[in-house]
C-alpha positions in Angstrom: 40.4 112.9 80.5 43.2 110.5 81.0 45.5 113.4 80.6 43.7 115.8 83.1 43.7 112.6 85.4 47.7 112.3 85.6 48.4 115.9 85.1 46.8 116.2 88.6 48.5 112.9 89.7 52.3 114.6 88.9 50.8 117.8 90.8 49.4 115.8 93.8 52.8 113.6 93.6 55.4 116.9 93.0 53.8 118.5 96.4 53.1 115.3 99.0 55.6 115.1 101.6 58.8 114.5 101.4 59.1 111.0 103.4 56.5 109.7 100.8 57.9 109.9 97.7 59.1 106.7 95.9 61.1 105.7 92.5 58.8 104.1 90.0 59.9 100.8 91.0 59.1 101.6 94.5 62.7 101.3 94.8 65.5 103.4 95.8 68.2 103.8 93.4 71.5 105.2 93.2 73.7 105.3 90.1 76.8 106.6 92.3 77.2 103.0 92.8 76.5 101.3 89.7 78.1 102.1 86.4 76.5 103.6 83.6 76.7 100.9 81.2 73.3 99.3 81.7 71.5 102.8 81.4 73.6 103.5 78.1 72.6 100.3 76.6 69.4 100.5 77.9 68.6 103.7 76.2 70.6 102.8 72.9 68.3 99.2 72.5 65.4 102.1 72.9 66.5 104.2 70.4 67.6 101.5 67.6 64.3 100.0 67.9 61.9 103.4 68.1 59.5 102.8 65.5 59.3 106.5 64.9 63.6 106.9 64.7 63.1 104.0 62.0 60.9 105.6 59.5 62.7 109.0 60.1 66.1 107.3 59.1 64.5 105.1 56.5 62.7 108.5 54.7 65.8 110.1 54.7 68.1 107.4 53.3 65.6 107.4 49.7 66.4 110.7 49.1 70.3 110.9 49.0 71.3 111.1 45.6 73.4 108.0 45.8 73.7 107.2 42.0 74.5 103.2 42.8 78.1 104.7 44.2 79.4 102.9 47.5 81.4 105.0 47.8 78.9 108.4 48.1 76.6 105.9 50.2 79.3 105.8 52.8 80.0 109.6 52.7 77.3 110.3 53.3 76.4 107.9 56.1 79.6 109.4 57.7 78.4 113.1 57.3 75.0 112.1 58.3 77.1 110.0 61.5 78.9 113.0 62.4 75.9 115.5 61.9 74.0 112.8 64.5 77.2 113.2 66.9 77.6 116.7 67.3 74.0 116.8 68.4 74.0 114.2 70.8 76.6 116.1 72.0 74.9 119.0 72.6 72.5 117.6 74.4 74.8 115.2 76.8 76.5 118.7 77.6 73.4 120.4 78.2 72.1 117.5 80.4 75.2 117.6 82.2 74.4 121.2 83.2 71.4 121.1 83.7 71.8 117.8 86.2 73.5 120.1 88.8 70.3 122.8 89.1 67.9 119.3 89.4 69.6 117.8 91.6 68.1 120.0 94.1 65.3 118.0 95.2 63.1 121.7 95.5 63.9 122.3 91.7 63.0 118.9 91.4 59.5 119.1 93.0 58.6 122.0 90.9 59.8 120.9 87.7 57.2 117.8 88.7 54.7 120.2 89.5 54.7 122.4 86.6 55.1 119.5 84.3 52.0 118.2 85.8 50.1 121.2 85.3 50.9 121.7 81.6 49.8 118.0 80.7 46.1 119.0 82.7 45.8 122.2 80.6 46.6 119.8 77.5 43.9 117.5 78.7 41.5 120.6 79.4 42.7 121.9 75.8 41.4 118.3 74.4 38.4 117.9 75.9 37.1 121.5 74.7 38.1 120.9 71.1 
């Protein structure tokens, strides 16, 4: 129910008028004028402490076949490093490109709208199972 409930809330907020939408905060905000170094931080404090990045990383490091060797250990910490890099890459580079078709504020308001509508059909999906 709670999904249906904000499915229709990101609909109802991806079509009002223009003049009433607001940030989150309530706020407007503009990273054009701060620097990116709080977001980046921000997001990296997020993703060291992610419960769910911690078990994943965890799991993985009991199975490599270390055999008590340093040395493999931090092989294979830098292959798993640089595995984790080109990744993040990717998707920096796709972010990138796909900032410049969001920024449209139209794209915006349907992405919202759409977005919306698939967590409702989740929420319709849940209730009927």
């Amino acid at each position: 129910l709670l999904l249906i409930l904000l499915g229709f809330w990101m609909i109802w907020r991806a079509w009002a008028p223009r003049g009433t939408q607001q940030t989150i905060a309530g706020v407007a905000t503009s990273n054009a004028t701060g620097t990116a170094q709080r977001p980046f931080l921000t997001t990296l404090l997020l993703t060291i402490v992610n419960p769910l990045t911690v078990l994943v990383f965890v799991g993985f490091a009991g199975q490599l076949p270390l055999g008590g060797s340093v040395r493999v250990a931090v092989l294979l910490a830098l292959a798993v490093f640089a595995g984790s890099l080109v990744v993040q890459t990717g998707f920096a580079l796709g972010g990138a490109a796909l900032a410049r078709v969001l920024s449209n504020p139209n794209w915006q308001h349907l992405l919202n709208g759409l977005s919306g509508a698939a967590i409702a059909v989740f929420g319709f999906h849940g209730l009927w199972q």
